[in-house]
C-alpha positions as CSV (number, residue, x, y, z in Angstrom):
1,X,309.3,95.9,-72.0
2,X,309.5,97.1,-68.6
3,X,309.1,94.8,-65.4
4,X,307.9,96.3,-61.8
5,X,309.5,95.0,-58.4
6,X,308.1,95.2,-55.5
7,X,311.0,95.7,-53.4
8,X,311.0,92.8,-50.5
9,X,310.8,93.5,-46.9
10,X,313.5,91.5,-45.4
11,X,312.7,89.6,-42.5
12,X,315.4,88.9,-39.8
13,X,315.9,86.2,-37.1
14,X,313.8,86.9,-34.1
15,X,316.2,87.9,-31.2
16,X,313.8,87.8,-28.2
17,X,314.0,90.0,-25.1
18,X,316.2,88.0,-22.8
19,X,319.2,89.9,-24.1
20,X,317.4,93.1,-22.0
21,X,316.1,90.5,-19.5
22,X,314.7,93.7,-17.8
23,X,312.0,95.6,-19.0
24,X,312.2,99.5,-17.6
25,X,309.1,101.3,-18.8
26,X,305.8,99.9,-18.0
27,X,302.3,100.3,-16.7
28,X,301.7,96.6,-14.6
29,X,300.4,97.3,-11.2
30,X,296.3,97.1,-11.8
31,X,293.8,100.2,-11.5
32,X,296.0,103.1,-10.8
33,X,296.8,104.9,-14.2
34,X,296.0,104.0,-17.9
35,X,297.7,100.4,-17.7
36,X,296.4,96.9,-16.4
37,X,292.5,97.8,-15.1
38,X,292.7,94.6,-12.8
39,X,295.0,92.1,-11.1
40,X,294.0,89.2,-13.8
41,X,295.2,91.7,-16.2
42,X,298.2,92.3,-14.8
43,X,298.9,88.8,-14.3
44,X,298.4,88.3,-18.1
45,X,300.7,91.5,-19.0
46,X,303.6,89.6,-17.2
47,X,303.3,85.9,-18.2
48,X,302.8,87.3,-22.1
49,X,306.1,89.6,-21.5
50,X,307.9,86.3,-19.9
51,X,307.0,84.3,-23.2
52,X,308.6,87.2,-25.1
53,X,312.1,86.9,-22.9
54,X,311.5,89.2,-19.9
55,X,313.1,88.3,-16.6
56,X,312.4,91.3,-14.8
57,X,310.5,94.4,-14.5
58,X,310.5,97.9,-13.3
59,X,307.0,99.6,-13.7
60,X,306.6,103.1,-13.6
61,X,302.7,104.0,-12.7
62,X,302.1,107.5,-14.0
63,X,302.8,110.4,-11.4
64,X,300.6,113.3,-13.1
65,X,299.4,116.0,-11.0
66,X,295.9,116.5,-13.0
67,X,295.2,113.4,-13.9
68,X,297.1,110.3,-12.4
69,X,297.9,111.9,-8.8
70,X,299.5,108.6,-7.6
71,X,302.4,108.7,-4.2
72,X,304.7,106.5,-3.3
73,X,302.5,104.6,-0.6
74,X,299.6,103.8,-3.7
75,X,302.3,102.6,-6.1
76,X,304.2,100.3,-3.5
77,X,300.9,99.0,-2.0
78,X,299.9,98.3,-5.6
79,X,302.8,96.5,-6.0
80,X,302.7,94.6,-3.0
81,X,299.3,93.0,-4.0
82,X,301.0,92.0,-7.2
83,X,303.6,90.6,-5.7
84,X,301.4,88.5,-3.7
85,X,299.6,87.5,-6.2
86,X,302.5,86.6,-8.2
87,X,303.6,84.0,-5.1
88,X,299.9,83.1,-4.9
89,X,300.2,81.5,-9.1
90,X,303.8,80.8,-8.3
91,X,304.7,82.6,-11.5
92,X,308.8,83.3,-10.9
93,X,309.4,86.6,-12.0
94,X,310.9,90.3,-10.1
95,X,309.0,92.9,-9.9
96,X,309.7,96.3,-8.9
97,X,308.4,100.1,-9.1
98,X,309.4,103.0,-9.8
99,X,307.3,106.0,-11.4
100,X,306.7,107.9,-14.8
101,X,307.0,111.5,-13.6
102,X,305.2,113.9,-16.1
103,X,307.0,117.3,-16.2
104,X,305.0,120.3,-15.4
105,X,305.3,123.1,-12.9
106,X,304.0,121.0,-10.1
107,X,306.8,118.0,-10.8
108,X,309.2,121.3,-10.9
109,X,307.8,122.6,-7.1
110,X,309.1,119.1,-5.8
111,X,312.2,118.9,-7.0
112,X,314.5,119.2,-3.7
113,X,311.6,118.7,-1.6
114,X,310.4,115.3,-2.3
115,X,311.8,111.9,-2.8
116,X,311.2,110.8,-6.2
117,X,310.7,107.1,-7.0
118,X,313.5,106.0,-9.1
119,X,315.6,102.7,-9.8
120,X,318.9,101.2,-10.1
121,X,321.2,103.7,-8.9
122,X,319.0,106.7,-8.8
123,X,317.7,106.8,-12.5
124,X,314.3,108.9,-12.7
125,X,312.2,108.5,-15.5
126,X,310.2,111.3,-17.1
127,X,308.0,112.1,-19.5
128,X,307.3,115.3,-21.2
129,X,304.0,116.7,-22.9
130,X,303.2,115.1,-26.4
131,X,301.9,118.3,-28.2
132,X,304.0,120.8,-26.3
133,X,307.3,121.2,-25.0
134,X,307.4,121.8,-21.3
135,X,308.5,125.5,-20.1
136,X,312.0,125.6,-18.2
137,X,313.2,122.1,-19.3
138,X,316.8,123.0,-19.1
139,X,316.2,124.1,-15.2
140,X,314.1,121.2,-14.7
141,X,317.0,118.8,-15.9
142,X,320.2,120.6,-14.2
143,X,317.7,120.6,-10.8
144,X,317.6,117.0,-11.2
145,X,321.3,116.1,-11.9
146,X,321.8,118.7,-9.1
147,X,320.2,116.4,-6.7
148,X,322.0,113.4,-8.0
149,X,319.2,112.2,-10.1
150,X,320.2,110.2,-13.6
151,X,317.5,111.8,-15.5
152,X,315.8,108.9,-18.5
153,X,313.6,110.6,-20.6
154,X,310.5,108.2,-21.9
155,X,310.2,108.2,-25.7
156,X,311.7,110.9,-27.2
157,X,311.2,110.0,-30.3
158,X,307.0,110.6,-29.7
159,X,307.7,114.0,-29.1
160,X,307.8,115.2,-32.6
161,X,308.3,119.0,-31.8
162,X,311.7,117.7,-31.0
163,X,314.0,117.6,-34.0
164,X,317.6,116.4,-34.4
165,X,319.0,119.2,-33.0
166,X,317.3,118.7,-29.7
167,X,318.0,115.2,-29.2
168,X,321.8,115.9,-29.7
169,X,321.1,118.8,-27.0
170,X,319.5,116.5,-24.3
171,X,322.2,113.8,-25.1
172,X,325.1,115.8,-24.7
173,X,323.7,116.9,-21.3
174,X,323.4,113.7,-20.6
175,X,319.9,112.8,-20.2
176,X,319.6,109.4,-21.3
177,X,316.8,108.0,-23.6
178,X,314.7,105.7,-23.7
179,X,312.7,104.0,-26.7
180,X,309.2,102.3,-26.7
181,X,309.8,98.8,-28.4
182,X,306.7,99.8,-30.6
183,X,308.3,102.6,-31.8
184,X,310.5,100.6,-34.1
185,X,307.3,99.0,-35.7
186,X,305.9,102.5,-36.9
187,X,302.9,102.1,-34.1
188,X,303.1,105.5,-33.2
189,X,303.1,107.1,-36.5
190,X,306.0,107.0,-39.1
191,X,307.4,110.5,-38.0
192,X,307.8,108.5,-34.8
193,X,309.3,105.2,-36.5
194,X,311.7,107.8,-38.5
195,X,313.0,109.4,-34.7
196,X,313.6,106.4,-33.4
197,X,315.3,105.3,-36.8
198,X,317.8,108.3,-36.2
199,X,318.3,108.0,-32.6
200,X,319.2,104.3,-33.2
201,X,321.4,105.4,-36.0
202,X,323.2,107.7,-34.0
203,X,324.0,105.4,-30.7
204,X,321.6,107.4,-28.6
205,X,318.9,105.0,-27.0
206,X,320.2,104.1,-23.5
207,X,317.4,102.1,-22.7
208,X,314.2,100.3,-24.4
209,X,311.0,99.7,-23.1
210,X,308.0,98.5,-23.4
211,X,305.7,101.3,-22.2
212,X,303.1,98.6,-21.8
213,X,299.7,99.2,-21.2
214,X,297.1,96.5,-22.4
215,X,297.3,93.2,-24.2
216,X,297.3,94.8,-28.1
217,X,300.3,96.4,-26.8
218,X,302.1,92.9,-25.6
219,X,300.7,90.9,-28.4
220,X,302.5,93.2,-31.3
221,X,305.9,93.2,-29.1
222,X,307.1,89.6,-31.0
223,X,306.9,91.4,-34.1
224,X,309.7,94.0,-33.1
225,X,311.9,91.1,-32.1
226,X,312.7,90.6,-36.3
227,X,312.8,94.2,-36.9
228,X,315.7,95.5,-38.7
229,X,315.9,98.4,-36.4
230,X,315.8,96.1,-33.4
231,X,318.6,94.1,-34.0
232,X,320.5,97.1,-35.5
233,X,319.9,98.7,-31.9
234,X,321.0,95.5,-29.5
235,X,324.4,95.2,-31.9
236,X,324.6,99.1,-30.9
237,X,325.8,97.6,-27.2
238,X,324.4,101.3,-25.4
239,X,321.5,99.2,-23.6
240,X,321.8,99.7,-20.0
241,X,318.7,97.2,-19.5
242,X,320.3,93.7,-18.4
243,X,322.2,96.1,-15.9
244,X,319.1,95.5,-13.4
């Protein structure tokens, strides 16, 4: 006689976000891209994220030239009313901005000529095309670094017409990457849950992020927190987070 196991998930310790205490990647300041729609949901975003260990944020509004055609002056003005509105509920949080910069030919045309929006000590953050890679990304990259930009790139592991090969490529040019939190929960997809598995694995994640756009987002964020692939990545000790 035969028996069947199902084999058990384990389930680890939660190890909240405190360890980060800065969330990097997120979409907070209210009706100027796909993120918070409103102030009182922005307000709701943050105090959630504070529950889960968060100290402080930078959000990155989407700069997208065909869609999301945000400046400087909308994102900081954004910000400010946050802010205010922050001191207003005397909720005791920082709150920064930077941007998401989506790489096309346009985001190429400014590089040199414009002042990108960055944080810390001149990190940029972009964010390349799901479906296809961008054209010139190499150019687009040694531009960057040329100018004295630390280039993060947002999610890799989402971008599945990258394969290993690639990621070892961008690393070793040292473009550092970031990973959504959800990633590690297979929200994505599993092809995106077996990247991130990988990147982990190999001591490449620089930063993690939340990429957080509505309340479903924040509410599944606790569940990373006992994820194997969570706690293998904070005893990794590459996470620049708690740096800012």
């Amino acid at each position: 006689m035969f028996s069947w196991f199902k084999k058990k998930k384990v389930v680890l310790d939660p190890i909240d976000f405190s360890c980060l205490k800065t969330d990097i990647h997120s979409h907070l300041i209210p009706g100027i891209d796909d993120g918070a729609p409103d102030l009182q949901t922005s307000i709701l975003l943050i105090k959630k994220m504070m529950t889960l260990g968060y100290s402080n944020f930078i959000t990155t509004p989407h700069i997208m030239s065909d869609l999301y055609n945000n400046t400087p002056e909308i994102i900081l003005n954004g910000l400010e009313k946050l802010k205010q509105e922050l001191k207003k509920q005397k909720i005791d949080v920082v709150i920064q901005a930077a941007a998401e910069y989506y790489v096309d030919y346009e985001f190429m045309q400014k590089i040199g000529k414009e002042k990108f929006m960055t944080f810390g000590d001149n990190y940029i953050l972009i964010e390349f095309a799901f479906l296809e890679k961008p054209q010139h990304v190499d150019e687009i990259i040694f531009k960057l670094q040329l100018e004295g930009y630390k280039v993060v790139l947002a999610h890799p592991s989402r971008y599945l017409y990258l394969d290993e090969k690639d990621y070892k490529s961008l690393f070793d040019r040292g473009v550092l990457l970031q990973l959504n939190l959800l990633s590690m929960l297979g929200y994505y997809s599993p092809e995106v849950k077996k990247n991130a598995s990988f990147l982990i694995k190999n001591n490449m994640i620089s930063f993690v992020g939340s990429d957080c756009h509505n309340i479903n987002h924040a509410n599944l964020y606790v569940r990373c927190q006992s994820e194997y692939l969570w706690h293998e990545l904070i005893s990794s000790n590459t996470l620049k987070n708690s740096k800012f």
